[in-house]
C-alpha positions in Angstrom: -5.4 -4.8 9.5 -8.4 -4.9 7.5 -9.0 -8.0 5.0 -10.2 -5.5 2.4 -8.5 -3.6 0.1 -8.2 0.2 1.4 -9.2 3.1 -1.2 -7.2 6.0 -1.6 -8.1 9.7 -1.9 -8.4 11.7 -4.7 -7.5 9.8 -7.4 -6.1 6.6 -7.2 -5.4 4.4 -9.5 -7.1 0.8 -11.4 -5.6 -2.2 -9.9 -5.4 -5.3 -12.7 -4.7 -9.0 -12.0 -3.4 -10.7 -15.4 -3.1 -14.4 -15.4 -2.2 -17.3 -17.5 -0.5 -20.6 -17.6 3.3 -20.8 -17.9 3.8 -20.4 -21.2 0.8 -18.3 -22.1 2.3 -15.5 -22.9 1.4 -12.9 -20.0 4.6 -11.7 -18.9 5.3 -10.5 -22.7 2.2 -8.9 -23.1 2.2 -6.8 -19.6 5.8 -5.5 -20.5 4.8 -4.6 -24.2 1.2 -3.1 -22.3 3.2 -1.1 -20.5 5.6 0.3 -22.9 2.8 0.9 -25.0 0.7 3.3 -22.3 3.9 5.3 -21.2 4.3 6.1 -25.2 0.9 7.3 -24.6 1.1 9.5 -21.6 -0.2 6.6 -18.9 1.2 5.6 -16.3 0.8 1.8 -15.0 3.9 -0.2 -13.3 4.4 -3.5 -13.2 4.6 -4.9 -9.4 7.7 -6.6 -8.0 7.0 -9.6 -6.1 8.5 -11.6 -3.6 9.6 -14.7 -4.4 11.3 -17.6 -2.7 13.5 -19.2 -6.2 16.6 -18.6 -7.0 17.3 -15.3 -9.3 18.2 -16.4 -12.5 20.8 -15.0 -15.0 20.0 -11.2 -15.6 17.2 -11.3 -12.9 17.9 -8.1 -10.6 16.9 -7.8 -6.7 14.2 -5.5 -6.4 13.7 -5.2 -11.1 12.4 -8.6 -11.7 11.9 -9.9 -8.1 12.5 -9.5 -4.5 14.5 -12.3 -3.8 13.7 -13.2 0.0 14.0 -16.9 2.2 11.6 -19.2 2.8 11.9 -17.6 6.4 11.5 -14.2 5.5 8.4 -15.4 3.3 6.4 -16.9 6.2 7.4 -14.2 8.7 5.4 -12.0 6.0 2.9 -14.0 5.9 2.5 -13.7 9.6 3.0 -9.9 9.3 -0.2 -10.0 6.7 2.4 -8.4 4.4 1.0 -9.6 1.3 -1.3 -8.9 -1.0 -1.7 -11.8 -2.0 0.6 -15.0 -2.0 0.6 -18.3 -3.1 3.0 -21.5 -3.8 3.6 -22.3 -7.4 5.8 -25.3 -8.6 7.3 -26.1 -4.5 8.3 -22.0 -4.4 6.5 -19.0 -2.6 5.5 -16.4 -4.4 3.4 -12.7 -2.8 2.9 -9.3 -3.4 3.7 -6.4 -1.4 0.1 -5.0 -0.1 2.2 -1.7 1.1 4.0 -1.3 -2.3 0.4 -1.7 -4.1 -1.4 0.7 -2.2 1.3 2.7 -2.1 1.6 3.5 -5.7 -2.5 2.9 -6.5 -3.0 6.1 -4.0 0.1 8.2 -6.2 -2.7 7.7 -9.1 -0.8 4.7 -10.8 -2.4 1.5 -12.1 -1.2 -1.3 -11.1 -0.5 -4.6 -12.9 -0.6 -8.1 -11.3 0.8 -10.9 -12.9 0.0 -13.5 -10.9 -1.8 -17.0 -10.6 -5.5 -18.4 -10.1 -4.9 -18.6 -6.4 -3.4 -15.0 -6.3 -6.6 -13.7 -8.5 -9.1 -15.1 -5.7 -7.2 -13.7 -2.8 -7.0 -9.5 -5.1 -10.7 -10.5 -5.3 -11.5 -10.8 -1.6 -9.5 -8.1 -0.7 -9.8 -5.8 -3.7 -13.3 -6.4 -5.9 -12.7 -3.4 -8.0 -9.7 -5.1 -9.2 -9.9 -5.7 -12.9 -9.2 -9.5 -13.8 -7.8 -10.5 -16.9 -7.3 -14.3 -17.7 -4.5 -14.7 -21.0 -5.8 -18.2 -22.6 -3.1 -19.9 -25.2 -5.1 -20.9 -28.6 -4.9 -24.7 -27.7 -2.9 -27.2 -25.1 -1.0 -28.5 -28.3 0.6 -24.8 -28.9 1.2 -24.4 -25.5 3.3 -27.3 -25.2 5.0 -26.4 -28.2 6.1 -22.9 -26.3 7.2 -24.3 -23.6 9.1 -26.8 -25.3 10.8 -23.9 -27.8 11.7 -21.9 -24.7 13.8 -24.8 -23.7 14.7 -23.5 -20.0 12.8 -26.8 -18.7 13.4 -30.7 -18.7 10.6 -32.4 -20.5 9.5 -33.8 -16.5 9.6 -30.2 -15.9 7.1 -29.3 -18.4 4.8 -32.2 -18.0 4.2 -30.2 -14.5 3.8 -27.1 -16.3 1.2 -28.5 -19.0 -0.4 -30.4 -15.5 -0.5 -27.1 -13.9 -2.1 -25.2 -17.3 -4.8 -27.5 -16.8 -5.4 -26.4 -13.2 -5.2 -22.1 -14.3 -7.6 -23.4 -17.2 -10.2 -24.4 -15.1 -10.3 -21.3 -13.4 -10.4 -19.0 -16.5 -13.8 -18.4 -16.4 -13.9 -16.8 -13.0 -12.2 -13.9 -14.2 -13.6 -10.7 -15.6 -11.9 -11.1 -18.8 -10.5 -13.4 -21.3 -8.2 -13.2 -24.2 -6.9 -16.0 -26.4 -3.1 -15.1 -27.1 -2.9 -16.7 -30.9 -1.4 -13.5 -32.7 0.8 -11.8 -30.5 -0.4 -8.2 -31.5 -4.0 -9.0 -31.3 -4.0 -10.3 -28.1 -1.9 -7.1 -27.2 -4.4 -4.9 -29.0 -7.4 -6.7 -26.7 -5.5 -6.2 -23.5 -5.0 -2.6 -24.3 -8.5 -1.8 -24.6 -9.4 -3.7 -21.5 -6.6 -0.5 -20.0 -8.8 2.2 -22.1 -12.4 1.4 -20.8 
C-alpha cells in the first residue's frame, strides 16, 4: 500500500484534522460544525475511530467509537489499516484509512478529531488535508474545564494539563489556529475555515 493518501475521482471531498488539548473544546465545536453545515446543505461527517478504552455510559459501538482490543488494534496496525494512530493517556487510538477514503471519494468532507501525533501522520500521508489546531484562552481556564467536567481525579488531570503542554507545543505546526474563549466565536472561525 502506498504511504500517501490516494485521490479520488470526480469530486472528492476536503479532509480536516482538528486538534486540541483535552479540555479544549474540539469535540463540541466539530459536532455543533457539523450540525451547522447540514442546516446549510453540506455534507461533512464526523469519523469513528478505533479505540482501545472502555465505552463509557451512552457511548455506542460504531456512533461514538469502534470499540476493539489491544489485539485487534496492533493486528491493524500490521494490516496498515489506519489512517493514522496513536497512544494517548496508556490507550490506542486510529482511524479507519478505508472508511476515510471511502467517504472523501462519495464527495464528503471529512473531519478528524484527533491528536498532535495523529496531525503529523494525515500530513505525511494526506498534505491537502486541512489542519486546524483549537487553542483554550489560557492554561488557568483550561484547568478550570477540566476540573468543572469532573469525570477525572485531580492525578488524572494533572496528566491532562501535562499533556496540554505537549499538544501546545505543536500548535504552531498546523495550518490553522483558533483560540476557543467564546464558544460561538470560535465556532463562527471554524466555520469559515469549512467555507474557503
Amino acid at each position: 500500500m502506498s504511504d500517501q493518501f490516494p485521490t479520488a475521482a470526480g469530486a472528492p471531498g476536503q479532509l480536516y484534522v482538528i486538534s486540541a488539548p483535552s479540555g479544549g473544546g474540539k469535540t463540541s465545536l466539530t459536532r455543533a460544525l457539523i450540525e451547522r453545515l447540514g442546516a446549510r446543505g453540506r455534507t461533512a461527517r464526523f469519523s469513528v475511530s478505533y479505540t482501545t478504552r472502555n465505552a463509557r455510559e451512552g457511548e455506542r459501538e460504531g456512533v461514538d467509537y469502534h470499540f476493539v482490543s489491544v489485539d485487534r488494534f496492533k493486528q491493524m496496525i500490521t494490516e496498515e489499516a489506519f489512517l493514522e494512530h496513536a497512544r494517548v493517556f496508556d490507550r490506542y487510538y486510529g482511524t479507519s484509512r478505508a472508511e476515510t477514503e471511502r467517504w472523501l471519494a462519495a464527495g464528503q468532507d471529512v473531519i478528524l478529531d484527533i491528536d498532535w501525533q495523529g496531525a503529523e501522520q494525515v500530513r505525511a500521508r494526506a498534505p491537502e488535508a486541512v489542519t486546524i489546531f483549537i487553542r483554550p484562552p489560557s492554561r488557568a481556564e483550561l484547568a478550570r474545564r477540566l476540573r468543572a467536567r469532573a469525570s477525572d481525579d485531580e492525578a488524572a488531570i494533572t496528566q491532562r494539563l501535562a499533556e496540554a503542554d505537549d499538544e501546545l507545543a505543536h500548535a504552531d505546526d498546523y495550518d490553522y489556529q483558533i483560540v476557543n474563549d467564546t464558544f460561538d466565536r470560535a465556532l463562527d472561525e471554524l466555520e469559515a475555515l469549512f467555507e474557503r
